[in-house]
C-alpha positions as a printed Julia matrix, in Angstrom:
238×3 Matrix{Float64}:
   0.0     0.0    0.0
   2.64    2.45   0.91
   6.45    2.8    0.21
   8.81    5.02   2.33
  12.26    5.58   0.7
  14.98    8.06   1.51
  12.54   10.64   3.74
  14.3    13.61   5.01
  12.69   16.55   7.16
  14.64   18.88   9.55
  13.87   16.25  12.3
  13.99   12.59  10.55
  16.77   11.12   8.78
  17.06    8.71   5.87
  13.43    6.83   6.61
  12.07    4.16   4.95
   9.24    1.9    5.52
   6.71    0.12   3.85
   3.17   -1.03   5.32
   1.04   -3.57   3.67
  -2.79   -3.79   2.88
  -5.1    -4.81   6.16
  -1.51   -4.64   8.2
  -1.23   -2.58  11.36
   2.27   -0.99  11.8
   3.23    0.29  15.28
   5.92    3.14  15.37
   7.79    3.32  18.84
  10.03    4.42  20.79
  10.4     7.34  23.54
   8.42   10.17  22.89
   9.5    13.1   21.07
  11.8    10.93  18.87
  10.11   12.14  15.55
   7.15    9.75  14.93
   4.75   12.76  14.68
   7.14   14.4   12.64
   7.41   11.2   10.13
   3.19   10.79  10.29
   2.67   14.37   9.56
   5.04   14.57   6.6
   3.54   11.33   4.98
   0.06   13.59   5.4
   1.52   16.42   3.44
   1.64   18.62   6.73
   5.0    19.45   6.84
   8.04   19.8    4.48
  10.18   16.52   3.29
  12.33   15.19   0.68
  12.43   11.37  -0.05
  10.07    9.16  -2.22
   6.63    7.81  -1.17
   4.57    5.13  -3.03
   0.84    4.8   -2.67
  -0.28    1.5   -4.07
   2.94    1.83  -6.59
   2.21    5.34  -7.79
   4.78    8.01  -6.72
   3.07   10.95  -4.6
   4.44   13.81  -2.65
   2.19   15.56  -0.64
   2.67   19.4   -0.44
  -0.63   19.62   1.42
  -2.88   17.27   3.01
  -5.79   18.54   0.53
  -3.67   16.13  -1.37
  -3.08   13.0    0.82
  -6.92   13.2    1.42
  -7.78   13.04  -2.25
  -5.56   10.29  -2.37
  -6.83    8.3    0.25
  -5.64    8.97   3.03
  -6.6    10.4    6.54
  -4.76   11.45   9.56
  -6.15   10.99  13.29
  -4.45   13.07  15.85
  -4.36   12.28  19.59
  -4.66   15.75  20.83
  -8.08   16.34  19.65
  -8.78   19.57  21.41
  -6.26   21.14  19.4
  -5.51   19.19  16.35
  -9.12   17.09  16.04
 -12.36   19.05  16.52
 -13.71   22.44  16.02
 -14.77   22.0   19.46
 -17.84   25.58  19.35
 -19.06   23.37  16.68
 -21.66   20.4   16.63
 -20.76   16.47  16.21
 -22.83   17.26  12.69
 -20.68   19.91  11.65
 -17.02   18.35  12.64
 -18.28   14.85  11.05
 -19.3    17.13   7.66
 -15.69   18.67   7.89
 -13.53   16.42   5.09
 -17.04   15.21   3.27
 -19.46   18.52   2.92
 -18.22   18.57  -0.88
 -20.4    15.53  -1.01
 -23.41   16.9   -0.55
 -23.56   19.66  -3.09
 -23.58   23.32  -3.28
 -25.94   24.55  -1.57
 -25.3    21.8    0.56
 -27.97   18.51   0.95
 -28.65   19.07   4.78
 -30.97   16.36   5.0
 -28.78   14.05   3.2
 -25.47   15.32   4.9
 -27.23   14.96   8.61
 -28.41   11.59   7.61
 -25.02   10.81   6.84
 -23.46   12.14  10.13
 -26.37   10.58  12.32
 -25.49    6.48  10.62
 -21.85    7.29  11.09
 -21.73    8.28  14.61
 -24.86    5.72  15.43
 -22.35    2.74  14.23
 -19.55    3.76  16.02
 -21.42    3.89  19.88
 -21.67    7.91  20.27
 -23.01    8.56  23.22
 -25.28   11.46  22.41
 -28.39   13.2   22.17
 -28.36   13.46  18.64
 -25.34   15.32  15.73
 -26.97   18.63  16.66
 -24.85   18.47  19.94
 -21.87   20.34  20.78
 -18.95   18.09  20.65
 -17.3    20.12  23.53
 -20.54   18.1   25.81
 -18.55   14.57  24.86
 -16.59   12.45  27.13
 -13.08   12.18  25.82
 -13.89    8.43  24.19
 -16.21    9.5   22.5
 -15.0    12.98  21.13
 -12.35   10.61  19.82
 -14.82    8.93  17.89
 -15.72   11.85  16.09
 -12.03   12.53  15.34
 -11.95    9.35  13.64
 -15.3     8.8   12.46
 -15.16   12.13  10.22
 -13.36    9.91   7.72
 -15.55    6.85   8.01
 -17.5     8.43   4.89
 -14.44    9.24   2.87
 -13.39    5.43   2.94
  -9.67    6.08   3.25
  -7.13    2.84   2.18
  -4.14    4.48   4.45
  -4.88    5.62   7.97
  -1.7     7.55  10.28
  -3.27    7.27  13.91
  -0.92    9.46  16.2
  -1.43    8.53  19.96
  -5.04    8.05  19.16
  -6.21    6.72  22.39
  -4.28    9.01  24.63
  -6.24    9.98  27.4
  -9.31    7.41  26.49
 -11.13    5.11  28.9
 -10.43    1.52  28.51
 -14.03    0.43  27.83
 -13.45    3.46  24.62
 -10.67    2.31  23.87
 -11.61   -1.24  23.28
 -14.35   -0.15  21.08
 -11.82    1.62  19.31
  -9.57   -1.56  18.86
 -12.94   -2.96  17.19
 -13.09   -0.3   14.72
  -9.47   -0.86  13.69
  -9.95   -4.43  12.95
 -12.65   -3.56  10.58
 -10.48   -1.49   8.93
  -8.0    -3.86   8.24
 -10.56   -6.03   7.34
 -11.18   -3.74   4.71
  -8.08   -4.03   3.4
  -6.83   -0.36   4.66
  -3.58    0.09   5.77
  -2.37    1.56   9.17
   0.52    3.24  10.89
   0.02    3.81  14.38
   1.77    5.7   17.2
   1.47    4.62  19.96
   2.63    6.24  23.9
   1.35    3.12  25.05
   3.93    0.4   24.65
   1.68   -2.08  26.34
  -0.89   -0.96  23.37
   1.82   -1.09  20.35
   2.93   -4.68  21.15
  -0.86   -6.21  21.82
  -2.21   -4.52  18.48
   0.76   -4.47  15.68
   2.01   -7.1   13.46
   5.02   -5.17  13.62
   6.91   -2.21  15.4
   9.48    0.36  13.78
  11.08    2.09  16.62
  12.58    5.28  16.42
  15.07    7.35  18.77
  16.38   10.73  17.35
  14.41   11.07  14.02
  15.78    7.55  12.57
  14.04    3.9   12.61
  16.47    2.21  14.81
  15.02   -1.65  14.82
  12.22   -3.5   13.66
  10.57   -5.94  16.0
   8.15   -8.56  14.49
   7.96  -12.21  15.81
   9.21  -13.29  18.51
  11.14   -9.73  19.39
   7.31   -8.24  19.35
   7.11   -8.42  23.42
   7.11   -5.59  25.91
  10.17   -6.16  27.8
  12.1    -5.9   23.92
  10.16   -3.11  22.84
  11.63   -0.99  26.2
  14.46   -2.47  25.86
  15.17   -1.31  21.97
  13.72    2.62  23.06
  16.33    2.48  25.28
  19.26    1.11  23.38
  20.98    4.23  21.48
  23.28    2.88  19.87
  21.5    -0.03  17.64
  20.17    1.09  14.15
  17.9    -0.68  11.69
């Protein structure tokens, strides 16, 4: 699905990766050691040099307009800031990356329709889309973050700490909606704070320390006590 060769920013150095259709990669490592950085510049959001492949067609994003007409969405985990337009209702952030589908002047009926299924089949608790999203618990005002691409169908999804801050019973509900994903066939690349999380939901784990992919763990490796082990470890480098 997608190809990572060669990708430079003023943070990462010499990356490359690939991730696979319906496969879940974990990116790890101690915080701060440029896996935002790498997720963002995939998305278009911030400068790079390098080559990416989507589905063996070269692409570089200058702005996620771009990555999203290609397929592919971006879930961030601080929400307040980076996820919602939090004066506005669940209706309008769900409409956010989909209102062109409803027309100028836009199809309210249709487009509320739309936004009521979408947050109905992923468990928002809620009085109905016309609510203010700044009323949700933190579970499921994550829902919203992700759910405003449900409609859009994306094949790649970069999750970036997606459950920070989310209750467990949320956050299995969550796992849930990644499986169907990659039962779907998308692709994800997932950040994770949560070491615990990256090793109990990946089929592999790139970890990172100062802006380069140090190691990859699949296998046998993929445990906890390797995973903290590998953060740690300076001096190794994949």
């Amino acid at each position: 699905m997608l190809q990572v060769t060669g990708l430079y920013t003023s943070i990462l150095e010499n990356i490359n990766l690939d991730v696979r259709e319906g496969e879940l990669v974990g990116i790890g490592g101690l915080q701060g050691q440029g896996q935002s950085d790498l997720l963002l510049a995939i998305f278009g959001a911030i400068p790079f040099a390098g080559n990416l492949n989507l589905e063996g067609k070269s692409v570089h994003f200058k702005h996620p307009i771009q990555a999203m007409e290609n397929g592919v969405a971006y879930v961030p985990g601080d929400r307040a800031r980076d996820g919602l337009m939090l004066r506005s209702s669940i209706f309008e952030n769900l409409l956010l990356p989909n209102w062109m589908k409803y027309g100028f002047p836009l199809k309210i009926s249709k487009a509320v329709k739309a936004a009521s299924e979408t947050a109905k089949s992923m468990n928002v608790v809620m009085s109905d889309v016309n609510m203010s999203v700044s009323n949700l618990s933190g579970g499921n005002a994550q829902k919203i973050v992700l759910g405003k691409w449900m409609q859009r169908n994306p094949k790649l999804f970069l999750l970036n700490d997606p459950t920070k801050g989310v209750d467990v019973g949320t956050k299995g509900e969550f796992y849930a909606l990644l499986k169907g994903l990659r039962d779907q066939g998308a692709a994800i690349i997932f950040f994770s704070s949560d070491d615990e999380e990256l090793v109990s939901l990946c089929d592999r784990i790139l970890v990172m320390y100062n802006g380069k992919l140090r190691k990859e763990l699949s296998g046998t490796d993929l445990t906890l006590s390797t995973l903290v082990a590998t953060s740690l470890d300076t001096t190794s480098e994949y």
